[in-house]
One Martini backbone bead per residue (centre of mass of N, CA, C, O) as a GRO file, in nm:
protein
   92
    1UNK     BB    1   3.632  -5.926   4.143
    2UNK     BB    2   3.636  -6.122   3.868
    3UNK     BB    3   3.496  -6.070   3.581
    4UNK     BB    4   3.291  -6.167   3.320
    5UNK     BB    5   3.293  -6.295   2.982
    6UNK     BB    6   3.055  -6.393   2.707
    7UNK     BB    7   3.131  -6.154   2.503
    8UNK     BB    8   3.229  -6.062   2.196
    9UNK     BB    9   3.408  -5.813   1.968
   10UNK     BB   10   3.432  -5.791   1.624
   11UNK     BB   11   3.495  -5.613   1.363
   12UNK     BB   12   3.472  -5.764   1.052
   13UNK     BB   13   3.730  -5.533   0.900
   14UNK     BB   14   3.953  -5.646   1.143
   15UNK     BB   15   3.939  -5.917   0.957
   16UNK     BB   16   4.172  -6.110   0.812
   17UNK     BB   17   4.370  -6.309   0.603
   18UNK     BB   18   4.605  -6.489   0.711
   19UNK     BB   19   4.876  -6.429   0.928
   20UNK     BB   20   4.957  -6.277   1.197
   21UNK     BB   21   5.132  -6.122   1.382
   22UNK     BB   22   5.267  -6.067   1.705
   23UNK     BB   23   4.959  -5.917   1.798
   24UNK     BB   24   4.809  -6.118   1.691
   25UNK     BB   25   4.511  -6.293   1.618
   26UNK     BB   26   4.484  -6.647   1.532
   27UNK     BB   27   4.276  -6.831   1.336
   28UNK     BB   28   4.121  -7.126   1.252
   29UNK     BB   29   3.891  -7.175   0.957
   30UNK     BB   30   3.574  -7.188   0.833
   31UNK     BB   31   3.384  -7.192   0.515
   32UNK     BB   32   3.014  -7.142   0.536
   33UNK     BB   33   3.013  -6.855   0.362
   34UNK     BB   34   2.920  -6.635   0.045
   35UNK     BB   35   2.933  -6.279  -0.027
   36UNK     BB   36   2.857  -6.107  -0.279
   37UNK     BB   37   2.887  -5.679  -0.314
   38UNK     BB   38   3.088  -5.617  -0.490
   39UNK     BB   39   3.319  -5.380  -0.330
   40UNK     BB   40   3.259  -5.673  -0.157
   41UNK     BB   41   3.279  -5.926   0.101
   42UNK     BB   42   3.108  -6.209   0.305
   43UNK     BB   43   3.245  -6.393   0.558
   44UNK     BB   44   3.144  -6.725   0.721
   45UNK     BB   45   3.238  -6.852   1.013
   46UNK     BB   46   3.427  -7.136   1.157
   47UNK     BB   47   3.512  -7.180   1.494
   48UNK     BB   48   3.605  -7.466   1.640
   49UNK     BB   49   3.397  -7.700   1.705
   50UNK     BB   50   3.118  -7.905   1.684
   51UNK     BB   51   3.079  -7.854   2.046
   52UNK     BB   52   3.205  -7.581   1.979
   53UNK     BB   53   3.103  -7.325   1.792
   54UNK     BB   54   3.173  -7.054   1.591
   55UNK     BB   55   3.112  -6.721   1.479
   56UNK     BB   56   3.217  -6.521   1.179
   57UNK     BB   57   3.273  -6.225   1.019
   58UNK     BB   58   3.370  -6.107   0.716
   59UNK     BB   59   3.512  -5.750   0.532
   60UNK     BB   60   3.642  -5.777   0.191
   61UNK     BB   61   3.771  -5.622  -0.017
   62UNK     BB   62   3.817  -5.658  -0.364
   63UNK     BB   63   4.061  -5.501  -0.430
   64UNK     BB   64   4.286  -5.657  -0.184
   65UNK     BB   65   4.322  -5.950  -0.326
   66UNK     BB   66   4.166  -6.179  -0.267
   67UNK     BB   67   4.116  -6.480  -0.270
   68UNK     BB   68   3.886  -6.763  -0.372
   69UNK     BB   69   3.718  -6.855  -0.160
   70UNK     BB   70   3.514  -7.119  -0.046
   71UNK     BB   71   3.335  -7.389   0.079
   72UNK     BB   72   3.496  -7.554   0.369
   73UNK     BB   73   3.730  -7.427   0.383
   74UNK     BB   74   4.028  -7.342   0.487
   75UNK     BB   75   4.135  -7.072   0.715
   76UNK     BB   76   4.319  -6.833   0.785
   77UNK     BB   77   4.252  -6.555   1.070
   78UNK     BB   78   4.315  -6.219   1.153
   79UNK     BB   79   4.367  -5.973   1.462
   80UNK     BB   80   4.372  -5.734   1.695
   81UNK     BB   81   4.345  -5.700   1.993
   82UNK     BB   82   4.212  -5.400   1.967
   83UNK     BB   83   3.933  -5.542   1.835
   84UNK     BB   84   3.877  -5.672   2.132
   85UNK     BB   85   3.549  -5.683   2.264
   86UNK     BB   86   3.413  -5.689   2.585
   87UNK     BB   87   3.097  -5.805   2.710
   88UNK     BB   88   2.881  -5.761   2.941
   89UNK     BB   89   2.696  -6.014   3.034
   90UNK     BB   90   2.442  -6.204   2.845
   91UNK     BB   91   2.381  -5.978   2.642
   92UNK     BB   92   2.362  -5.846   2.290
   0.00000   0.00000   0.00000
């Protein structure tokens, strides 16, 4: 019998902005929220729809150029597939 996988895991440093490669995953998302710790940022995003809405965390270092990004702002982000690990089970 095929497992079934209620639950995703990627680490937040493992997703980038910008459009990914050819093995990589890329998604349109919202930013929900951002904040400034200093020698990174921590934003938080919506992917899917108002009916099905994910929430993704990115951790992005500050020195690396990233653009200005908004609150509400739509934004491509990207990381590996050997970044999604997926997890057994109902519970996280």
């Amino acid at each position: 019998s095929a497992e079934q996988y209620q639950h995703i895991a990627i680490r937040p440093e493992r997703i980038r902005f910008g459009q990914g490669g050819e093995h990589d995953i890329s998604l349109a998302a919202r930013i929900i929220d951002r904040q400034y710790h200093g020698a990174s940022s921590r934003y938080e995003l919506q992917i899917g729809t108002q009916d099905n809405a994910q929430e993704l965390c990115v951790v992005v270092a500050n020195s690396e150029g990233v653009a200005d990004w908004q609150r509400e702002q739509t934004v491509t982000v990207h990381f590996p597939r050997a970044a999604v690990h997926a997890l057994h089970g109902s519970s996280v």
